[in-house]
TINU-661962 format. One record per residue (C-alpha): residue number from 1; x, y, z; residue in three letters. Coordinates in nm, 3 decimals, m for minus. Each point is the difference from the previous one (the first is absolute). Layout:
TINU-661962
<node><num>NUM</num><c1>X</c1><c2>Y</c2><c3>Z</c3><residuo>ALA</residuo></node>
...
end
This chain:
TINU-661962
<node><num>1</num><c1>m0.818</c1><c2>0.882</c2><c3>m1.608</c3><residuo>UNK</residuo></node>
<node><num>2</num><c1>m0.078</c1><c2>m0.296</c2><c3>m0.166</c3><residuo>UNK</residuo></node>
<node><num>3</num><c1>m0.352</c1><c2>m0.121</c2><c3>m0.091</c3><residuo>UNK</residuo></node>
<node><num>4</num><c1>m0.131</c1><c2>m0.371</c2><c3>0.079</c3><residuo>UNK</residuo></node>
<node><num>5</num><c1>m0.104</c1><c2>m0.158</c2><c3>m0.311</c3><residuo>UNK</residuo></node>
<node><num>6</num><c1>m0.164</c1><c2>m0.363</c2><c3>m0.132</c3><residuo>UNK</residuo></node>
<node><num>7</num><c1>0.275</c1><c2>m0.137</c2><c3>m0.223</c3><residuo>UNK</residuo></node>
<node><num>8</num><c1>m0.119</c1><c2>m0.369</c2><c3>m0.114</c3><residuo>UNK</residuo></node>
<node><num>9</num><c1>0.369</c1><c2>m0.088</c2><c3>m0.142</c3><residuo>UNK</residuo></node>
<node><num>10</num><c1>0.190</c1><c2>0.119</c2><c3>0.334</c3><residuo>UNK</residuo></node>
<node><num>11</num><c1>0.020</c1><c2>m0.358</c2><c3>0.137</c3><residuo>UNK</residuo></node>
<node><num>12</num><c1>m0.206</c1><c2>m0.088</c2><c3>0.327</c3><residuo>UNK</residuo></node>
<node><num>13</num><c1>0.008</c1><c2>m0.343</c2><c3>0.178</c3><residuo>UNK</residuo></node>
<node><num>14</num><c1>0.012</c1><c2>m0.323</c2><c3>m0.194</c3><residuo>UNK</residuo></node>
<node><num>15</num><c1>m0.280</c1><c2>m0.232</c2><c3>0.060</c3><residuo>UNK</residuo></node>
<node><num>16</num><c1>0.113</c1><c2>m0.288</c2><c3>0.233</c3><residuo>UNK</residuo></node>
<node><num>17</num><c1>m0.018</c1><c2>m0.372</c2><c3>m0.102</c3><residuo>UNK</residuo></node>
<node><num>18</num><c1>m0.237</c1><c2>m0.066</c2><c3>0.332</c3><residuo>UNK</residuo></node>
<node><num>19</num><c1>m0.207</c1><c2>0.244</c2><c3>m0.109</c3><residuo>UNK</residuo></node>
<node><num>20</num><c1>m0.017</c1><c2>m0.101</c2><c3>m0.387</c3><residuo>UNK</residuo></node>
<node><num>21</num><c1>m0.079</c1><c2>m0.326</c2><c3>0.025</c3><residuo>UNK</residuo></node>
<node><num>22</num><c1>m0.262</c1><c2>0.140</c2><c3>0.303</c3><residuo>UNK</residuo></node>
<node><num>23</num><c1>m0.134</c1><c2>0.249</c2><c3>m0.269</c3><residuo>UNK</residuo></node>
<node><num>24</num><c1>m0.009</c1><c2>m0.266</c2><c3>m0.254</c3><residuo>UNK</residuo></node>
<node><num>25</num><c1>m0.169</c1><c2>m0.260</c2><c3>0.140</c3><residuo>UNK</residuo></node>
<node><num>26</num><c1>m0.238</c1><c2>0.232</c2><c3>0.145</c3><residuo>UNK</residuo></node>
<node><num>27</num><c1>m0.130</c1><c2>0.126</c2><c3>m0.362</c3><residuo>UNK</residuo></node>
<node><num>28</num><c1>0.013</c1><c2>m0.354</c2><c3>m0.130</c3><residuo>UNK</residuo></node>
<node><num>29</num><c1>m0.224</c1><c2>m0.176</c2><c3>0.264</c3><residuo>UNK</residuo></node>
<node><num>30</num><c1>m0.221</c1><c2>0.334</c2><c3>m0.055</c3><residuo>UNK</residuo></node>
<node><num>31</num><c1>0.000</c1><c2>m0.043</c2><c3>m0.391</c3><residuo>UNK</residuo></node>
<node><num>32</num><c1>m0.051</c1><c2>m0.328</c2><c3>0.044</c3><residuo>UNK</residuo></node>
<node><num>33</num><c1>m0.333</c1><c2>0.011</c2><c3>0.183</c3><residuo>UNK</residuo></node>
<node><num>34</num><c1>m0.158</c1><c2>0.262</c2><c3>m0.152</c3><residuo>UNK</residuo></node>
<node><num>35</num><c1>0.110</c1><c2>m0.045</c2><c3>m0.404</c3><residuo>UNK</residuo></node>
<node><num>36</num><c1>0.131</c1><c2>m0.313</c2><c3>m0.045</c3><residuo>UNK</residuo></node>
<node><num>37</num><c1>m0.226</c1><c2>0.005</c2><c3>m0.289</c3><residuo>UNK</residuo></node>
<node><num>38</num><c1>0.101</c1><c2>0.218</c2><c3>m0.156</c3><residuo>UNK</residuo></node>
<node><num>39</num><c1>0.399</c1><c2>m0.035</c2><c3>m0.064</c3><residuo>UNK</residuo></node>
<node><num>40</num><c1>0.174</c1><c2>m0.266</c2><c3>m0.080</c3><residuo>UNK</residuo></node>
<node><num>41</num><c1>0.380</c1><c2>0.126</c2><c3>0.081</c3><residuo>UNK</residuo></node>
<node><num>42</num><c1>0.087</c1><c2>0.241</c2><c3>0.304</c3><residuo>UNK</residuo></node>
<node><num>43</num><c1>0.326</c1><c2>0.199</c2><c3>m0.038</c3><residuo>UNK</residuo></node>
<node><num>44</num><c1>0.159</c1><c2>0.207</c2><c3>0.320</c3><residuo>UNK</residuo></node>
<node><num>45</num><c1>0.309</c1><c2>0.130</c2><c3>0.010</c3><residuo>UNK</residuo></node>
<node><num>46</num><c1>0.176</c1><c2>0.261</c2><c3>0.223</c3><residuo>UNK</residuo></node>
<node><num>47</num><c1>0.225</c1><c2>0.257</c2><c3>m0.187</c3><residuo>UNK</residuo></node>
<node><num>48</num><c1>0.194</c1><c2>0.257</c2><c3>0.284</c3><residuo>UNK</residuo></node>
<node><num>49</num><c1>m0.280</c1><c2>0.163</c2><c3>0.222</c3><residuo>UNK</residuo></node>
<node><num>50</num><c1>m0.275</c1><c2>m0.099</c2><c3>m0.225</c3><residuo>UNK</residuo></node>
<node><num>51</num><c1>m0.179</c1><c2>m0.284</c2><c3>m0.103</c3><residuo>UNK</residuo></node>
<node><num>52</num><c1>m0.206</c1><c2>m0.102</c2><c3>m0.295</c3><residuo>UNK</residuo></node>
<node><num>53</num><c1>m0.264</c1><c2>m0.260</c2><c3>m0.126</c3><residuo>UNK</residuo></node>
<node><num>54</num><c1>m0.106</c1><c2>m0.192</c2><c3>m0.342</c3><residuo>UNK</residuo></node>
<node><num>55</num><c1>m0.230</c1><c2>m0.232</c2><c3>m0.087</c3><residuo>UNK</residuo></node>
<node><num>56</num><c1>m0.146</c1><c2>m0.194</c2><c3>m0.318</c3><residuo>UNK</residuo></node>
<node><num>57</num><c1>m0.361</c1><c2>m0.016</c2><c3>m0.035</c3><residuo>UNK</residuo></node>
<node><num>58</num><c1>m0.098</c1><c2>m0.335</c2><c3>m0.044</c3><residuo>UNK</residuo></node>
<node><num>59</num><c1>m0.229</c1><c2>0.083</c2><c3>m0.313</c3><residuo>UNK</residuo></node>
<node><num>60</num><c1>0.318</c1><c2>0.159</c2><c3>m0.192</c3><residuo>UNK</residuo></node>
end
């Protein structure tokens, strides 16, 4: 019998382009309003199942 286990590099579903630019704009509008401040450049990109997020400080 076979055991169920968590295996990050076994695939999953990819992220759909709806739903990335949905996800996207979402943390944007939300970065936006509460730290515009604070950065000066906002990086998102989706990679597979995940998705990640950069930014420059705007005193570097």
């Amino acid at each position: 019998m076979n055991a169920w286990g968590f295996d990050q590099r076994s695939g999953g579903v990819k992220i759909a382009a709806t739903v990335k630019q949905r996800t996207e704009q979402r943390i944007r509008s939300y970065a936006v309003a509460k730290y515009a401040e604070n950065f000066s450049c906002l990086g998102i990109s989706f990679h597979g199942v995940y998705y990640y997020h950069f930014r420059q400080d705007r005193f570097s």
